[in-house]
C-alpha positions as CSV (number, residue, x, y, z in Angstrom):
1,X,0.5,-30.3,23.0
2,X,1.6,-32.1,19.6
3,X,-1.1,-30.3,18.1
4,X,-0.3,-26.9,18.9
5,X,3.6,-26.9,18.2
6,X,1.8,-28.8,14.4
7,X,-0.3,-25.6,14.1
8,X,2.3,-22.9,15.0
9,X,2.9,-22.9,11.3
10,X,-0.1,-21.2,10.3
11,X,1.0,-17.8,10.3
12,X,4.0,-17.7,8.4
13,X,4.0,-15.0,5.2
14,X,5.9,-16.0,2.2
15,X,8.9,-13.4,0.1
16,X,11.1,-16.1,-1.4
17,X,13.9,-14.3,-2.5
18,X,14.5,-15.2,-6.6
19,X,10.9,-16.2,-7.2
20,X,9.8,-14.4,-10.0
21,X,6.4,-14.8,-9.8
22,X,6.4,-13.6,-6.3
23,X,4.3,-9.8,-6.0
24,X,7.2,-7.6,-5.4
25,X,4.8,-5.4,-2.7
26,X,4.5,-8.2,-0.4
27,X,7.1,-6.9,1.7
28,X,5.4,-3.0,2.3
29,X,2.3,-5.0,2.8
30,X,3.4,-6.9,5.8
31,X,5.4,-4.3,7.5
32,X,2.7,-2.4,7.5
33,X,0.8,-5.3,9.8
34,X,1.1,-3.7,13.6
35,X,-1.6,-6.0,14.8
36,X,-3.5,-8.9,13.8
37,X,-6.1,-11.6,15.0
38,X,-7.7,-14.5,13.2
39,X,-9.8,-17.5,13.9
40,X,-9.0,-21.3,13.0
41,X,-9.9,-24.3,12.5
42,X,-7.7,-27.1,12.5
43,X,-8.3,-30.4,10.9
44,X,-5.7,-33.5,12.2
45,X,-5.5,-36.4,9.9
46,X,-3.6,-39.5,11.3
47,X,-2.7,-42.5,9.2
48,X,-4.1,-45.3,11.6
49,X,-7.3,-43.3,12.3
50,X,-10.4,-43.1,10.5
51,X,-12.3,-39.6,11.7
52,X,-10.6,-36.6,11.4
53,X,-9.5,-34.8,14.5
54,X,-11.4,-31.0,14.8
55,X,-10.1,-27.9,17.1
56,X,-10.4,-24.6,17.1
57,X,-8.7,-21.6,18.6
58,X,-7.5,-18.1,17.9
59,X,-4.3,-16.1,17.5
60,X,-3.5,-12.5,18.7
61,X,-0.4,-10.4,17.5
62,X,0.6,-7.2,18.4
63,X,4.2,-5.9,16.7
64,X,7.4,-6.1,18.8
65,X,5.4,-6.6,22.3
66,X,3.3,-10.4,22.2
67,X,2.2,-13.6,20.5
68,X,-0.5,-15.6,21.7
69,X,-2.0,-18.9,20.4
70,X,-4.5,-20.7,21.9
71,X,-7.1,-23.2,21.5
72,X,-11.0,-22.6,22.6
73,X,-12.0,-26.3,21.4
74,X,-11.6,-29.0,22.7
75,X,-9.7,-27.2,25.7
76,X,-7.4,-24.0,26.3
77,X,-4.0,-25.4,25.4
78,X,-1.3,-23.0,23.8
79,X,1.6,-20.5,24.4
80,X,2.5,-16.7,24.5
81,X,5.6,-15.3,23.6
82,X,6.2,-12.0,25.5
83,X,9.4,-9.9,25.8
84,X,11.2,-13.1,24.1
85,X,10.0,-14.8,26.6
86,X,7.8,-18.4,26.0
87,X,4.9,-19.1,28.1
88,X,3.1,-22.3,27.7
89,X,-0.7,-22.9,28.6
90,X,-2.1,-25.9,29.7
91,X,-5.7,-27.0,29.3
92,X,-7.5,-25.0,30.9
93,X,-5.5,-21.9,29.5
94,X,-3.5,-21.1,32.5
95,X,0.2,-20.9,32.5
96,X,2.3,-24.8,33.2
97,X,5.9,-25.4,33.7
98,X,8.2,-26.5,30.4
99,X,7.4,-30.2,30.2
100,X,10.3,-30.7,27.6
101,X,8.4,-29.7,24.5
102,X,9.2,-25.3,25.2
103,X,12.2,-25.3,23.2
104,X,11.0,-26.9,19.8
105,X,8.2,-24.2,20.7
106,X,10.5,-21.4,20.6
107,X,11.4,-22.0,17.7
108,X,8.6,-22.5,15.9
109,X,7.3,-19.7,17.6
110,X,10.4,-17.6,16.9
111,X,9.6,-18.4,12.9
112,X,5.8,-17.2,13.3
113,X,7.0,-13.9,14.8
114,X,9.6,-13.5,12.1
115,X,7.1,-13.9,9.4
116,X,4.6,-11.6,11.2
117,X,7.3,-8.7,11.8
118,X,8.4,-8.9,8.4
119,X,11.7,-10.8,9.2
120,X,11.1,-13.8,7.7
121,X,11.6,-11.8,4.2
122,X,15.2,-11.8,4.0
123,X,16.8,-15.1,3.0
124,X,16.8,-18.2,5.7
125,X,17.9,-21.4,5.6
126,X,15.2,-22.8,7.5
127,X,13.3,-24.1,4.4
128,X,13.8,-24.6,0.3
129,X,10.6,-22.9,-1.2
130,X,8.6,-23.2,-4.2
131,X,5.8,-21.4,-5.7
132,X,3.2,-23.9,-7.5
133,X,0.1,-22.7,-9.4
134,X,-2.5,-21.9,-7.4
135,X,-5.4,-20.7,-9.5
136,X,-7.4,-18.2,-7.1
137,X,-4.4,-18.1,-4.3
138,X,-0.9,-17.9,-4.0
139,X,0.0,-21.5,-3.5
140,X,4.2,-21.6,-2.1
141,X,5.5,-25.1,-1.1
142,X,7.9,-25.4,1.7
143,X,10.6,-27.7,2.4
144,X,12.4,-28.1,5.4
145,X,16.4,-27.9,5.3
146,X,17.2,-28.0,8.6
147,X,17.3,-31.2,10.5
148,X,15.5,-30.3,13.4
149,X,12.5,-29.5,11.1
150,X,13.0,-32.1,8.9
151,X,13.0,-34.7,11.9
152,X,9.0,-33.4,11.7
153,X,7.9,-32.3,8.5
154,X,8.4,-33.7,5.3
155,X,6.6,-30.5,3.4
156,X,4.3,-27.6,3.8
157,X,1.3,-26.1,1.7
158,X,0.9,-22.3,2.2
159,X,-2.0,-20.9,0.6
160,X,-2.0,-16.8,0.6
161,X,-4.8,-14.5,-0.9
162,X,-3.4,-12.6,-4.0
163,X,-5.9,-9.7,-2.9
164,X,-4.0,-8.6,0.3
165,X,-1.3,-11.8,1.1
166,X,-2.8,-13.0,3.9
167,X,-2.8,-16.7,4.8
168,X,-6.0,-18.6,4.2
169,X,-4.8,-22.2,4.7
170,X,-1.9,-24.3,5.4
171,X,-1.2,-27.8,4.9
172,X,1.4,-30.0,6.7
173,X,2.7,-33.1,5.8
174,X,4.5,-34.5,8.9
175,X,7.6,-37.5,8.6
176,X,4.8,-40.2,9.9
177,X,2.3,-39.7,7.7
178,X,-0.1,-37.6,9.3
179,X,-1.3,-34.9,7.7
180,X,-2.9,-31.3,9.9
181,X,-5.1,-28.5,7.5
182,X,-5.5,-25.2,9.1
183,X,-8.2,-22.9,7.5
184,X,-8.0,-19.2,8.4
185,X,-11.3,-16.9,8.9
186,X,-12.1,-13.5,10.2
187,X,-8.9,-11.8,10.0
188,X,-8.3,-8.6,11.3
189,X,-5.5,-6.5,10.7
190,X,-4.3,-3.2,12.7
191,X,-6.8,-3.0,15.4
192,X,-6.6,-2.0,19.0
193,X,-5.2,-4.4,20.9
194,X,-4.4,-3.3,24.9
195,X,-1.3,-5.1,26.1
196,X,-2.8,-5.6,29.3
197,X,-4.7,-8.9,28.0
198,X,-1.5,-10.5,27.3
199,X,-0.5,-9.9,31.0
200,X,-3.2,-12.1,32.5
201,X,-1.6,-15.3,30.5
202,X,1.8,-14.9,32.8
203,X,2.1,-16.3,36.2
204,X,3.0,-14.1,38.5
């Protein structure tokens, strides 16, 4: 489940409050996001391993009713947040009881949503930002201030596309050395999305 509470990240939007290089209609642009799905592919780089660990998965988000994140390869793995509720999903994609790690998954979850719903725009003191230099893409480096996130991450790599601000890839540096790359791809912003598929991931 590491690997899912490492990818939570991906989604987060960047405003940085007194950044001037920041474009100042970011904010309209991403409260004007009432849905949005994406594919990914994840790329896990430990330090004592040679290969490269692949997955792949998807995300669905519909505005003030669900977040769901969940791998397709090499199982079904993820979580749903729902009413403020968390869900986690086990391997084959079904729902499992908290096995300790739901509340560090709130929380990262809680982040994703704020920077989906446009929350995460107002001043936090979750991380210490900085925009780099990123040629063809906003590049914004993130570093974690509090100590529960700094316990995991020692920095993050957002990459965002100047054409329409949304993420492309994201690059985190973790405390032990390991290092996970998440590339976005066919995103898709304000379609229909029936809340009854989010039911079906909650036991009943």
């Amino acid at each position: 489940m590491l690997n899912v509470l490492i990818s939570l990240l991906l989604c987060l939007p960047a405003f940085f409050p007194g950044t001037q290089d920041f474009p100042p209609d970011m904010r309209s642009a991403l409260k004007e996001v009432n849905t949005l799905t994406c594919d990914f592919q994840q790329e896990r780089e430990v330090s004592v391993l040679t290969d490269k660990g692949i997955s792949r998965g998807s995300l669905v988000y519909k505005k003030d009713v669900a977040l769901l994140w969940q791998y397709n390869m090499p199982d079904r793995s993820g979580f749903l947040i729902r009413n403020n509720e968390l869900v986690l999903l086990g391997r084959d994609g079904k729902p499992v009881n908290d096995n300790g790690a739901g509340g560090l998954f709130r929380q990262i979850g809680n982040i994703v949503l704020m920077g989906l719903n446009g929350e995460i725009l107002e001043e936090n003191e979750d991380f210490k930002p900085q925009i780099v230099n990123g040629g063809d893409y906003l590049h914004v480096k993130l570093e974690p201030v509090k100590q529960g996130l700094k316990r995991l991450f020692s920095e993050l790599e957002l990459y965002f596309r100047k054409e329409d601000y949304m993420i492309q890839t994201v690059v985190i540096h973790e405390v032990s050395g390991d290092k996970t790359t998440v590339r976005m791809g066919n995103i898709r912003v304000n379609i229909p999305i029936e809340e009854k598929m989010f039911r079906s991931y909650v036991s009943k």
